[in-house]
Predicted model as a PDB file, atoms N, CA, C, CB and O in Angstrom, pLDDT in the B-factor column:
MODEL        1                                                                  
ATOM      1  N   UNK A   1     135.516 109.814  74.337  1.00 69.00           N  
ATOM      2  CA  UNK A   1     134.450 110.805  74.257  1.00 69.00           C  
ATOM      3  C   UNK A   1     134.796 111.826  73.175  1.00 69.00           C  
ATOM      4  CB  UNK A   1     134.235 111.504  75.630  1.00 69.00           C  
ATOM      5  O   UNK A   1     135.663 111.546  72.347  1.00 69.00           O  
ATOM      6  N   UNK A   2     134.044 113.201  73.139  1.00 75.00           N  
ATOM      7  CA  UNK A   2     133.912 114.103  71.953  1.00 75.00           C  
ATOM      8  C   UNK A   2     135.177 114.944  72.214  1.00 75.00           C  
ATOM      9  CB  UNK A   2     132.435 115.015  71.868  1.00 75.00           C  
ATOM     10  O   UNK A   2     135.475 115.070  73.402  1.00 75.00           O  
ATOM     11  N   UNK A   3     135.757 115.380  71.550  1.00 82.00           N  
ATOM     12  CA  UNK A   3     137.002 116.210  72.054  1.00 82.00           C  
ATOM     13  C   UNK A   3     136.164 117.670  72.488  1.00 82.00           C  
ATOM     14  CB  UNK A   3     138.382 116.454  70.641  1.00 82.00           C  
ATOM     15  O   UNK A   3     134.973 117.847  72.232  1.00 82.00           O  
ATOM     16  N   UNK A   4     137.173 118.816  73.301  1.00 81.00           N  
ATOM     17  CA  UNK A   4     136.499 120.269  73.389  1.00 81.00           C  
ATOM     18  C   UNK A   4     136.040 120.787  72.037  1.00 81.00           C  
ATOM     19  CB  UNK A   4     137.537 121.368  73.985  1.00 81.00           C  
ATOM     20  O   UNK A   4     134.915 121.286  72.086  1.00 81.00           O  
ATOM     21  N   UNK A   5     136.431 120.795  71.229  1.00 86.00           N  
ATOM     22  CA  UNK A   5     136.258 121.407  70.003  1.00 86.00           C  
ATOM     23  C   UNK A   5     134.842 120.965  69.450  1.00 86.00           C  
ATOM     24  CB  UNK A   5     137.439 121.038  69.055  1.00 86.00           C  
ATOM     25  O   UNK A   5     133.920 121.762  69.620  1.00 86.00           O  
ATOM     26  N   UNK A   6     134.591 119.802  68.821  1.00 88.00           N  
ATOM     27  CA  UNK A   6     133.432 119.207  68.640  1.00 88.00           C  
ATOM     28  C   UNK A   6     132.110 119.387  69.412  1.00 88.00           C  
ATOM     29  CB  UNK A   6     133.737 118.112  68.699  1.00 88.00           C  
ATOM     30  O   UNK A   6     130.977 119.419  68.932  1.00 88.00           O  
ATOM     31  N   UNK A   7     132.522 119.511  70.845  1.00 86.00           N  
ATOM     32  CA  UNK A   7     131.436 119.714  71.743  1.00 86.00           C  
ATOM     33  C   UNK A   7     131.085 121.045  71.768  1.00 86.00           C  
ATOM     34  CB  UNK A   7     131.703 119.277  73.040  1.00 86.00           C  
ATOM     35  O   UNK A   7     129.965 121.284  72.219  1.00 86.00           O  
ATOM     36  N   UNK A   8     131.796 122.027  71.375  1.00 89.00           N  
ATOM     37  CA  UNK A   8     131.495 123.125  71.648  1.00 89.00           C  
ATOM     38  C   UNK A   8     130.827 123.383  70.372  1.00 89.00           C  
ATOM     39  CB  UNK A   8     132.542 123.938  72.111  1.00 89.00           C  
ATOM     40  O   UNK A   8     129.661 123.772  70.440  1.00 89.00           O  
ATOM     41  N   UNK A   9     131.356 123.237  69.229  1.00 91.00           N  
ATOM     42  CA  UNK A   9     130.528 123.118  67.941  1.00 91.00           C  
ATOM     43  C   UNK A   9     128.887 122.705  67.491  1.00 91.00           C  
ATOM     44  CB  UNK A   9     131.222 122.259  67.369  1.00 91.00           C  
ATOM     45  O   UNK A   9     128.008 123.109  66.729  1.00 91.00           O  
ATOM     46  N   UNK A  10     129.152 121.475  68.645  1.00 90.00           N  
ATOM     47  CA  UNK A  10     127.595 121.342  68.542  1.00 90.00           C  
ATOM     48  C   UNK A  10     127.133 121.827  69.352  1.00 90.00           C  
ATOM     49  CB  UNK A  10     126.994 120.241  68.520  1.00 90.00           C  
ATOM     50  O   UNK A  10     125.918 121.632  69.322  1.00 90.00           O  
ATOM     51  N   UNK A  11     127.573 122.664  70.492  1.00 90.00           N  
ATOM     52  CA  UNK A  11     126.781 123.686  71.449  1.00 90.00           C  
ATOM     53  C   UNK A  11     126.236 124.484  70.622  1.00 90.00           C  
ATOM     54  CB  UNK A  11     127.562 124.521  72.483  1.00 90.00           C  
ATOM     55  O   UNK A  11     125.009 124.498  70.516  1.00 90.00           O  
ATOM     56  N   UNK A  12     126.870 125.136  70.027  1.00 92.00           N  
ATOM     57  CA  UNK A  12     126.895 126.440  69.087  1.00 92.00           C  
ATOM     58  C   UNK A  12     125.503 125.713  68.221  1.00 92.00           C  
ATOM     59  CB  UNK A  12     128.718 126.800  67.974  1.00 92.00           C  
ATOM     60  O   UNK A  12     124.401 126.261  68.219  1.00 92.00           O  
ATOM     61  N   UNK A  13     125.691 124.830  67.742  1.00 92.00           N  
ATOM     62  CA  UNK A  13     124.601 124.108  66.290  1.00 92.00           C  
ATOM     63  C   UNK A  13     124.029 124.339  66.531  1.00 92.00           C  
ATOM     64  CB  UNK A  13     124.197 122.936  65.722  1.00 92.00           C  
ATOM     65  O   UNK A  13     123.491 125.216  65.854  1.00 92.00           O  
ATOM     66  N   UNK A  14     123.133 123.769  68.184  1.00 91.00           N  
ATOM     67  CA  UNK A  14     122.082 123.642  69.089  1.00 91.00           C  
ATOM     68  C   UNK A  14     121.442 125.069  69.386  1.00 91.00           C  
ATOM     69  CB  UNK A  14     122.605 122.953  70.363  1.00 91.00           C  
ATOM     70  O   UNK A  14     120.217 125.158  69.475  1.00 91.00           O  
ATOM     71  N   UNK A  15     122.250 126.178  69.540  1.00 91.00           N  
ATOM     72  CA  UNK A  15     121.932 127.168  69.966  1.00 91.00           C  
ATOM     73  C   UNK A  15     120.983 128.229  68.909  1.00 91.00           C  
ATOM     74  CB  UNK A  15     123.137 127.588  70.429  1.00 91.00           C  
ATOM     75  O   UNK A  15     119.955 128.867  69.136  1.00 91.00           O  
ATOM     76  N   UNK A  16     122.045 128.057  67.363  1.00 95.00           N  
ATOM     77  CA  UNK A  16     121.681 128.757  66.264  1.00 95.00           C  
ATOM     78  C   UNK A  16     120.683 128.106  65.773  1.00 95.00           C  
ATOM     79  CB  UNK A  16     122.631 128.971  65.361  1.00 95.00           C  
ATOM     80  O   UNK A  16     119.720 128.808  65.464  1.00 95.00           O  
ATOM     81  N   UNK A  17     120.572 126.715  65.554  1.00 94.00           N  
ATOM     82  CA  UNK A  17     119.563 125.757  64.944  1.00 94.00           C  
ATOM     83  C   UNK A  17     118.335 125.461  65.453  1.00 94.00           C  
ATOM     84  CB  UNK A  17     120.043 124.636  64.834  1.00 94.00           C  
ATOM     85  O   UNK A  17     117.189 125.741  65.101  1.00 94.00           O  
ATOM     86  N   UNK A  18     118.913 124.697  66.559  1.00 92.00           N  
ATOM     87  CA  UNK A  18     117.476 123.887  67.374  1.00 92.00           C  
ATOM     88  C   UNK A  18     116.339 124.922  67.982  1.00 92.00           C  
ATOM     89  CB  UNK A  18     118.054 122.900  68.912  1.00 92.00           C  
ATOM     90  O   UNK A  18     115.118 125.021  67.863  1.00 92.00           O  
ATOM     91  N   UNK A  19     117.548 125.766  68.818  1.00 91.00           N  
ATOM     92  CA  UNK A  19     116.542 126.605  69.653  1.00 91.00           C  
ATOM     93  C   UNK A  19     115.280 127.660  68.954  1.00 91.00           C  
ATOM     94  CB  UNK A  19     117.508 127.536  70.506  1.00 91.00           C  
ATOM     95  O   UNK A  19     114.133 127.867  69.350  1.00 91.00           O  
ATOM     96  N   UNK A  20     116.112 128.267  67.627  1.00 93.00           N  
ATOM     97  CA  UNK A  20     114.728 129.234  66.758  1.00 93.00           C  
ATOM     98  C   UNK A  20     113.494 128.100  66.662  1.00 93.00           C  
ATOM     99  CB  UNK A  20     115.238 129.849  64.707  1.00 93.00           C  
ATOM    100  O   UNK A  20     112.325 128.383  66.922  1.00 93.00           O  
ATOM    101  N   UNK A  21     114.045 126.485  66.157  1.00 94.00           N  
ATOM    102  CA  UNK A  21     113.296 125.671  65.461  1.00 94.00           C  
ATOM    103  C   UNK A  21     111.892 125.208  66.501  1.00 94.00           C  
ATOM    104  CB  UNK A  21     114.310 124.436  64.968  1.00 94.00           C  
ATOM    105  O   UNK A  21     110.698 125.043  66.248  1.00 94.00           O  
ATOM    106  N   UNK A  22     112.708 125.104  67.758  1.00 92.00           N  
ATOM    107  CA  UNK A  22     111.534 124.900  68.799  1.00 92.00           C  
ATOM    108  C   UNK A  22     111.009 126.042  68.826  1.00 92.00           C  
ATOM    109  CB  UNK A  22     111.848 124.466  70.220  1.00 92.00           C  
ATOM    110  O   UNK A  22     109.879 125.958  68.345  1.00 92.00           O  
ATOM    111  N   UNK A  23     111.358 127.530  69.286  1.00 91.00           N  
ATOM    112  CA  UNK A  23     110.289 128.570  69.593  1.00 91.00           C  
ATOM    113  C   UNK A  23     109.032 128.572  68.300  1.00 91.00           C  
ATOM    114  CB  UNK A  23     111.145 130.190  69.706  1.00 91.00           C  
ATOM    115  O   UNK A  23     107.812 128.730  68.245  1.00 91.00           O  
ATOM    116  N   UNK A  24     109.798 128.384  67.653  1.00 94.00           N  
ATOM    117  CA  UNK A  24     108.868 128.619  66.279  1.00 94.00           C  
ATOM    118  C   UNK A  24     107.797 127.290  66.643  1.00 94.00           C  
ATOM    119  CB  UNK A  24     109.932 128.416  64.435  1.00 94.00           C  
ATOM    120  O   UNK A  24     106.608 127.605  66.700  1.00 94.00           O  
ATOM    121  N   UNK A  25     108.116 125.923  66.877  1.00 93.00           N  
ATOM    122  CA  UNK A  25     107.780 124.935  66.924  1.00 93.00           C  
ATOM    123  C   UNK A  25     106.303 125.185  67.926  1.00 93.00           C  
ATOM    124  CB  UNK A  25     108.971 124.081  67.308  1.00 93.00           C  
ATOM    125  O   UNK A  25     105.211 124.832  67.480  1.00 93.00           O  
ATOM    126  N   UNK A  26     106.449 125.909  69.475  1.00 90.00           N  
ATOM    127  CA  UNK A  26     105.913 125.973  70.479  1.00 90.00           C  
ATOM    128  C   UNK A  26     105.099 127.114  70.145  1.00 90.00           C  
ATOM    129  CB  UNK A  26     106.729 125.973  71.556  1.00 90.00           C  
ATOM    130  O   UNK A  26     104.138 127.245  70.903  1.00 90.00           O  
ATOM    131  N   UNK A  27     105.207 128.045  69.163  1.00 90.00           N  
ATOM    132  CA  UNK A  27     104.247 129.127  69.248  1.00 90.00           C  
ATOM    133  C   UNK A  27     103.551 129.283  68.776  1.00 90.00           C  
ATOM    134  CB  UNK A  27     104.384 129.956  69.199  1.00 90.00           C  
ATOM    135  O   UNK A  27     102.697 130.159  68.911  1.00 90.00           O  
ATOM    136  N   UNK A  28     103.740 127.756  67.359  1.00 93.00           N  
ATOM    137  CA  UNK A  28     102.961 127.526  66.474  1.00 93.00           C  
ATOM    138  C   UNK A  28     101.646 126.169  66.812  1.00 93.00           C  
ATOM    139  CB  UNK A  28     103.976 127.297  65.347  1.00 93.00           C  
ATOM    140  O   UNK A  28     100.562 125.869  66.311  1.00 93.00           O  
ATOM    141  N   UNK A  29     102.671 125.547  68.146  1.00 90.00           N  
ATOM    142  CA  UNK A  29     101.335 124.513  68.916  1.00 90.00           C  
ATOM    143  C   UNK A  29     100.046 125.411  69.812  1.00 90.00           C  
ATOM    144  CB  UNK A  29     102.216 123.321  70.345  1.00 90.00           C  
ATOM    145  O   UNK A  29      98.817 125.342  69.781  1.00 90.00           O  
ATOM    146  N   UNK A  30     100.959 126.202  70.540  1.00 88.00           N  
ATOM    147  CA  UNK A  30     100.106 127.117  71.312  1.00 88.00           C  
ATOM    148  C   UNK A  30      99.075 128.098  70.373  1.00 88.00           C  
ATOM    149  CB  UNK A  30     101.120 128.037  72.194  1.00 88.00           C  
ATOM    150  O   UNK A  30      98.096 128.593  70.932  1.00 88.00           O  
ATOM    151  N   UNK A  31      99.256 128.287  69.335  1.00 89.00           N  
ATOM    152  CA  UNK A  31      98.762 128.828  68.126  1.00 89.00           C  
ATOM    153  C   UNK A  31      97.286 128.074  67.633  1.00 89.00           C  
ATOM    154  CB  UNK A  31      99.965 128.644  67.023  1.00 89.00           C  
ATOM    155  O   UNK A  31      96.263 128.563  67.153  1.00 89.00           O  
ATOM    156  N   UNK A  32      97.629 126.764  67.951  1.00 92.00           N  
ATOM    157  CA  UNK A  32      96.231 126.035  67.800  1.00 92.00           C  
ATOM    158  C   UNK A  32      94.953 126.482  68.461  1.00 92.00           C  
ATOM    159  CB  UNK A  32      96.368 124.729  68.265  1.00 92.00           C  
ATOM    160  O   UNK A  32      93.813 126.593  68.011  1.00 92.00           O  
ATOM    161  N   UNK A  33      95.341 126.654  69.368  1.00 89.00           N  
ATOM    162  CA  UNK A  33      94.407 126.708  71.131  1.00 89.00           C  
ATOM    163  C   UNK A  33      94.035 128.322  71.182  1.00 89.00           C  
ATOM    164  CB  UNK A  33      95.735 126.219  72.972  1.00 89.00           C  
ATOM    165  O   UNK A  33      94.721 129.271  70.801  1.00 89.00           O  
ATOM    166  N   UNK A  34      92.785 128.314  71.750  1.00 92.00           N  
ATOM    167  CA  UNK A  34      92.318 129.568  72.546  1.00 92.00           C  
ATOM    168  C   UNK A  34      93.510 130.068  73.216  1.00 92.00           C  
ATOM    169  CB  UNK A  34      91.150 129.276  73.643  1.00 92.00           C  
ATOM    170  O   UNK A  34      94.313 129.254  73.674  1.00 92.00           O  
ATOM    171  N   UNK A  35      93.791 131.825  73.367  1.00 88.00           N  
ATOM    172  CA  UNK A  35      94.471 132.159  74.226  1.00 88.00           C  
ATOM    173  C   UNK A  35      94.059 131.569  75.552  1.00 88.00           C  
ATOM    174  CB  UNK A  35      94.526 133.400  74.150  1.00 88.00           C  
ATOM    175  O   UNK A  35      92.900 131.178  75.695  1.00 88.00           O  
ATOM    176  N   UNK A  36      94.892 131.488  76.475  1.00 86.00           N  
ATOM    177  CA  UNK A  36      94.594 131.028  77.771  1.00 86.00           C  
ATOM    178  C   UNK A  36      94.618 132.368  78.527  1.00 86.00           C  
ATOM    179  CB  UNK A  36      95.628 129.893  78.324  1.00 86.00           C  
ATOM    180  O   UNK A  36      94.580 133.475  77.989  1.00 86.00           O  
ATOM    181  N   UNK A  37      94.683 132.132  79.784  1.00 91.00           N  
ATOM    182  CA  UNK A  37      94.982 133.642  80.689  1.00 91.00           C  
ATOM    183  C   UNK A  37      96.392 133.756  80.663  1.00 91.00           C  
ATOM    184  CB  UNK A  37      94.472 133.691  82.439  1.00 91.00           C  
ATOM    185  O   UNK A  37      97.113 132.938  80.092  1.00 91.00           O  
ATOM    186  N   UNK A  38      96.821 134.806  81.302  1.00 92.00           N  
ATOM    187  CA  UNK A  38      98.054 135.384  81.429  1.00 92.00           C  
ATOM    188  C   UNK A  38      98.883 134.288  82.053  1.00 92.00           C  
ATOM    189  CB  UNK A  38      98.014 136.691  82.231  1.00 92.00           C  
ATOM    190  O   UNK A  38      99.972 133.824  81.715  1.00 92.00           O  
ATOM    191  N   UNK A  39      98.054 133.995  83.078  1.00 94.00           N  
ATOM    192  CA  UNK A  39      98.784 133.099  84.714  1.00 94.00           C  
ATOM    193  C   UNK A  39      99.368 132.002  84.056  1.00 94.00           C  
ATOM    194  CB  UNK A  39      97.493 132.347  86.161  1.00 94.00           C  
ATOM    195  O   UNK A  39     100.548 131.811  84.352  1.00 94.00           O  
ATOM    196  N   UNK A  40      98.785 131.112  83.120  1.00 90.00           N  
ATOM    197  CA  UNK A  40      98.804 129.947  82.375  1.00 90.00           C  
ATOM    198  C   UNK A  40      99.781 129.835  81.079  1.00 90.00           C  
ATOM    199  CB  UNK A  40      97.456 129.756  81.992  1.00 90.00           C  
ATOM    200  O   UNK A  40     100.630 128.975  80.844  1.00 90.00           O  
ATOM    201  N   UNK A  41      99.416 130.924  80.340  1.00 89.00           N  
ATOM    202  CA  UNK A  41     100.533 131.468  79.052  1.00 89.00           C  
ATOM    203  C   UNK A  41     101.691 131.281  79.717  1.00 89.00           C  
ATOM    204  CB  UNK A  41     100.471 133.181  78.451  1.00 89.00           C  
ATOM    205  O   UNK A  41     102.356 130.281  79.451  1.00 89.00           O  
ATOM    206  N   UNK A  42     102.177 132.294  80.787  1.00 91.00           N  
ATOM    207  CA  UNK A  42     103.674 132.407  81.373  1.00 91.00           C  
ATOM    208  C   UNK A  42     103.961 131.251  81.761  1.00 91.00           C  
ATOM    209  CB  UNK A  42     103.949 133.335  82.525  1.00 91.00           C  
ATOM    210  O   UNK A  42     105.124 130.973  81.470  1.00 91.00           O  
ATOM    211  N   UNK A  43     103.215 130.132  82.494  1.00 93.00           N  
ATOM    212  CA  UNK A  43     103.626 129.373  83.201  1.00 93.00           C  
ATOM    213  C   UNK A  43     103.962 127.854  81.930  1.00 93.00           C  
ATOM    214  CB  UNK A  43     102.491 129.321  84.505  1.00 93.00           C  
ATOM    215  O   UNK A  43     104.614 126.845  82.198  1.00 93.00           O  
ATOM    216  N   UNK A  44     103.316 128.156  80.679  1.00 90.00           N  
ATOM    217  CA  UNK A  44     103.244 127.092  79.242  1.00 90.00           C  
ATOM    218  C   UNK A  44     104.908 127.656  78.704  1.00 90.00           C  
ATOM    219  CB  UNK A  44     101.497 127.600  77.709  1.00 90.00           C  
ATOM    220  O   UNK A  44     105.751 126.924  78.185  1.00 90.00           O  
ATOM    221  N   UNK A  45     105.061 129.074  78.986  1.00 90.00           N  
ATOM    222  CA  UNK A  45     106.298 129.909  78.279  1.00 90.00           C  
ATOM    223  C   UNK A  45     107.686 129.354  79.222  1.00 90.00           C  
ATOM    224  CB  UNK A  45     106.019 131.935  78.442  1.00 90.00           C  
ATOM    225  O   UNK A  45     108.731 128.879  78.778  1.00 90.00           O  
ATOM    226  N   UNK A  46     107.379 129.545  80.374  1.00 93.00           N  
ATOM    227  CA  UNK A  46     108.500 129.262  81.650  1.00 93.00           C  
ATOM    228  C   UNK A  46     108.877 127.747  81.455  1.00 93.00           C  
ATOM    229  CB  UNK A  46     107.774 129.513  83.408  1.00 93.00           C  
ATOM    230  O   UNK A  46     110.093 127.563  81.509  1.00 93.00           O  
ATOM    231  N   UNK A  47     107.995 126.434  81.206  1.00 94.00           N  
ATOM    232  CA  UNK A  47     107.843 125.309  81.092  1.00 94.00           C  
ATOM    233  C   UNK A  47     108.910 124.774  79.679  1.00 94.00           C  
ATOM    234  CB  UNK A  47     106.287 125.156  81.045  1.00 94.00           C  
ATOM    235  O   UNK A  47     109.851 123.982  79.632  1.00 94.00           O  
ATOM    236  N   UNK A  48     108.304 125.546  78.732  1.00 92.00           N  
ATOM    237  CA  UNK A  48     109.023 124.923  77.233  1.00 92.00           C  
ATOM    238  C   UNK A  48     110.280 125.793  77.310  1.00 92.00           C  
ATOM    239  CB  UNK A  48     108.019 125.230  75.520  1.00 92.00           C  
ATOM    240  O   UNK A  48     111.226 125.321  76.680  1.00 92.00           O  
ATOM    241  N   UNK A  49     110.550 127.152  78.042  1.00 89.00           N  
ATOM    242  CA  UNK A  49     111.544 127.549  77.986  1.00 89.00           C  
ATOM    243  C   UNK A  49     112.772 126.586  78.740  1.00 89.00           C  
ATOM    244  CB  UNK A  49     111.301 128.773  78.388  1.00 89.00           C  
ATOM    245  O   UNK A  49     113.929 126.719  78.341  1.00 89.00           O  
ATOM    246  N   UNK A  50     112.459 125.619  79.844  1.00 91.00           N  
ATOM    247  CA  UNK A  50     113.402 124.804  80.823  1.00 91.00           C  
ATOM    248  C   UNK A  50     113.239 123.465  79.616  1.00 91.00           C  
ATOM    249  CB  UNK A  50     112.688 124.494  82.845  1.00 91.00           C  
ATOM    250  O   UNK A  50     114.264 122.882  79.261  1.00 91.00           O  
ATOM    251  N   UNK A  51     112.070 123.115  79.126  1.00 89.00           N  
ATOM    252  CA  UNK A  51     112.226 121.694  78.576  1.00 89.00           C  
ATOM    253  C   UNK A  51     113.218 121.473  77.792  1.00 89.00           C  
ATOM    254  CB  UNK A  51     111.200 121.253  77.887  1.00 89.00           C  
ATOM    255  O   UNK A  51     113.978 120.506  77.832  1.00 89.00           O  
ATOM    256  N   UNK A  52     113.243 122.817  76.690  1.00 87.00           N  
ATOM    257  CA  UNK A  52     114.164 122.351  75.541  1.00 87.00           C  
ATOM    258  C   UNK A  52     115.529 122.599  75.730  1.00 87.00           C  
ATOM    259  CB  UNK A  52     113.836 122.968  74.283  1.00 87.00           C  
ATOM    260  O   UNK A  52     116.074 123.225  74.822  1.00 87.00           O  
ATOM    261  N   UNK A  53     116.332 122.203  76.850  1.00 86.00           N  
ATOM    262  CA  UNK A  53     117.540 122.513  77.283  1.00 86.00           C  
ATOM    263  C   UNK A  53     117.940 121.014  78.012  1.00 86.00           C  
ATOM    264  CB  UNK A  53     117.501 123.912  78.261  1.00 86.00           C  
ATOM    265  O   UNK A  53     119.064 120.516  77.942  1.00 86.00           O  
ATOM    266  N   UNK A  54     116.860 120.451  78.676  1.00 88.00           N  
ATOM    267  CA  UNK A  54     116.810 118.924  79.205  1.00 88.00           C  
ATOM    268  C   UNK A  54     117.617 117.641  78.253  1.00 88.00           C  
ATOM    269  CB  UNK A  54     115.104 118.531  79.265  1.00 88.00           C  
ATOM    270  O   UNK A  54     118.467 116.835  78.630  1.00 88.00           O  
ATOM    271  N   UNK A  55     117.127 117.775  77.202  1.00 87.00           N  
ATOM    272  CA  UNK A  55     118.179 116.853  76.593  1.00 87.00           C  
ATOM    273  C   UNK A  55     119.762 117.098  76.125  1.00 87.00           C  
ATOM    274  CB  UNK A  55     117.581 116.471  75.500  1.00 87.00           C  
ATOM    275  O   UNK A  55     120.608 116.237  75.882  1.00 87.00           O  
ATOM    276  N   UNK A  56     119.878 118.436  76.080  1.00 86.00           N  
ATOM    277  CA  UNK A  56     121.164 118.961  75.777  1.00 86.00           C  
ATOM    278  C   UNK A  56     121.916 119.347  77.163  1.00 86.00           C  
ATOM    279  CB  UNK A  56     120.995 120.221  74.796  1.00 86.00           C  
ATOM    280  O   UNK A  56     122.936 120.034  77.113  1.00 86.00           O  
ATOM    281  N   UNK A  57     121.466 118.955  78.228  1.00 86.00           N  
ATOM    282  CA  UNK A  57     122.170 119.056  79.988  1.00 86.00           C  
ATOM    283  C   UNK A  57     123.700 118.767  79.320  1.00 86.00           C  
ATOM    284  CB  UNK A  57     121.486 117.428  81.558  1.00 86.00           C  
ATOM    285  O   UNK A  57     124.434 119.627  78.832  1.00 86.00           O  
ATOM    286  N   UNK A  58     124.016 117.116  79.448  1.00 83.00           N  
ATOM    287  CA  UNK A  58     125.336 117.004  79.247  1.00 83.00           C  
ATOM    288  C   UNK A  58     126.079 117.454  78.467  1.00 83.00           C  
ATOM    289  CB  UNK A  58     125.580 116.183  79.160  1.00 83.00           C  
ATOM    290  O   UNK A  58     127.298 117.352  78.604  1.00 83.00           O  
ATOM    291  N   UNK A  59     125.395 118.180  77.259  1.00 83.00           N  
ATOM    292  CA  UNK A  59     125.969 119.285  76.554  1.00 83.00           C  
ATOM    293  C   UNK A  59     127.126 120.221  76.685  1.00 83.00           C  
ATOM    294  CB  UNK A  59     125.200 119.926  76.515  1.00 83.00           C  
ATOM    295  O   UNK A  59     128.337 120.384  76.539  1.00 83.00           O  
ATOM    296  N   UNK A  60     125.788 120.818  77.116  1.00 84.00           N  
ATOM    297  CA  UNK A  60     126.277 122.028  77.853  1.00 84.00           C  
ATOM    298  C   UNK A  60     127.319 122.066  79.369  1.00 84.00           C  
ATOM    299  CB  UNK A  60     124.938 122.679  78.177  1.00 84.00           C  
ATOM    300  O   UNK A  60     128.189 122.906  79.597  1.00 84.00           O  
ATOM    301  N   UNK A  61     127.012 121.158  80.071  1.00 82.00           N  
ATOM    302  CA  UNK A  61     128.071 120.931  81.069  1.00 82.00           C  
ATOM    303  C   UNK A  61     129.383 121.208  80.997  1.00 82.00           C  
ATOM    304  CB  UNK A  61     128.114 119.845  81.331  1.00 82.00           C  
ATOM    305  O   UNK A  61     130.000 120.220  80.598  1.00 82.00           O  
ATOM    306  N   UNK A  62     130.103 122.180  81.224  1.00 75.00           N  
ATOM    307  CA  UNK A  62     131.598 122.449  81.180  1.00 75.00           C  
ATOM    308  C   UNK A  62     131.812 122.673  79.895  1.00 75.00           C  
ATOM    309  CB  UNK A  62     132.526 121.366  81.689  1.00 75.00           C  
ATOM    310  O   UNK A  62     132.946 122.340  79.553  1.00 75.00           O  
ATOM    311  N   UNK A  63     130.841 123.317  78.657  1.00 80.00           N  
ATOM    312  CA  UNK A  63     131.434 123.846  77.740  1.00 80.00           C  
ATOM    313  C   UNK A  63     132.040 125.237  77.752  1.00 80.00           C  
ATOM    314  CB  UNK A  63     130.695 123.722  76.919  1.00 80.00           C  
ATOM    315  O   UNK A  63     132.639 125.728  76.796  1.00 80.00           O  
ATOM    316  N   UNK A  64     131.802 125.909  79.078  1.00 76.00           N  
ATOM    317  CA  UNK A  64     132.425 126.747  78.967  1.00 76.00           C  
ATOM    318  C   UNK A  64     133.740 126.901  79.406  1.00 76.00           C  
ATOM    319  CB  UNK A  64     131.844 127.385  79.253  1.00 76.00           C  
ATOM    320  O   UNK A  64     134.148 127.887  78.793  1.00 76.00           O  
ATOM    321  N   UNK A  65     134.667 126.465  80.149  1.00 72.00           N  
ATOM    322  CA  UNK A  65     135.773 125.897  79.943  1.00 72.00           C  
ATOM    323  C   UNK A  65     136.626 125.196  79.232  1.00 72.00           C  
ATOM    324  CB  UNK A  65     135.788 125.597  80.379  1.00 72.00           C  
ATOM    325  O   UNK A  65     135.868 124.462  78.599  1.00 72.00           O  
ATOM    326  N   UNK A  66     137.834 124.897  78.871  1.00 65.00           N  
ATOM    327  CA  UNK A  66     138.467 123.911  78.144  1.00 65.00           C  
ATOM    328  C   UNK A  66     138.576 123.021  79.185  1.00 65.00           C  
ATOM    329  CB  UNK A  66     139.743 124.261  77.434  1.00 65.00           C  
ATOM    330  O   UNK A  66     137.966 123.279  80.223  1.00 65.00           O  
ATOM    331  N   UNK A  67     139.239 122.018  79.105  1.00 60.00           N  
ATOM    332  CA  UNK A  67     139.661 120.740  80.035  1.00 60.00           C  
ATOM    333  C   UNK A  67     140.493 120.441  79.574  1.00 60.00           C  
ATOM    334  CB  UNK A  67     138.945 119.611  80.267  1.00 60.00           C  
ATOM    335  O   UNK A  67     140.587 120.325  78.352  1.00 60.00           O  
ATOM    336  N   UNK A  68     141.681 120.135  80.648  1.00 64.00           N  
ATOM    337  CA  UNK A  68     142.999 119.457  79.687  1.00 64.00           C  
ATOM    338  C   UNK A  68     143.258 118.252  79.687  1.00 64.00           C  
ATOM    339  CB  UNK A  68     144.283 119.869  79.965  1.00 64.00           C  
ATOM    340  O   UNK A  68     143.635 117.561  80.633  1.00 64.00           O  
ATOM    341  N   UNK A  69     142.986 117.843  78.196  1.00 57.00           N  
ATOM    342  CA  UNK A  69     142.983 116.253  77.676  1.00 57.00           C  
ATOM    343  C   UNK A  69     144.532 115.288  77.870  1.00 57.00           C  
ATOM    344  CB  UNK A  69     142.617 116.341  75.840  1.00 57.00           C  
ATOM    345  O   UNK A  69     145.579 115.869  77.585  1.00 57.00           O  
ATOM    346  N   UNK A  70     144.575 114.252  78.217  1.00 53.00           N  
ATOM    347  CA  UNK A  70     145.942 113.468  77.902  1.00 53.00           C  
ATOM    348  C   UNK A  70     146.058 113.290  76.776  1.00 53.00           C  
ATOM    349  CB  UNK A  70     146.174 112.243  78.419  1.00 53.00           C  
ATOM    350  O   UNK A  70     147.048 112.702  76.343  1.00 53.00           O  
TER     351      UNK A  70                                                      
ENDMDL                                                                          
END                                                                             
């Protein structure tokens, strides 16, 4: 597997990179569309805020620790 170092590196990538790239990404889809109501906005905001973290789960798992390798 990835050593600690590497994994944490691309934590970091993910964090500085991906994450602006989606908000920007999501505000610019929602940008298409009629405002919606409040109830609906929060609940489109709460939604893409949990999605874009789903593929990076095993990621993030125990990067905040080291682990000691053999």
């Amino acid at each position: 597997m990835f050593s600690y170092k590497i994994k944490k590196l691309f934590a970091i990538l993910v964090l500085l990179l991906w994450l602006p790239i989606y908000i920007v990404l999501v505000l610019n889809i929602l940008a298409l569309f009629e405002r919606p109501s409040l109830i609906i906005e929060l609940l489109v905001y709460v939604i893409s805020g949990v999605f874009w973290a789903l593929p990076f789960k095993a990621l993030f798992k125990g990067i905040g620790q080291q682990t000691k390798e053999k």
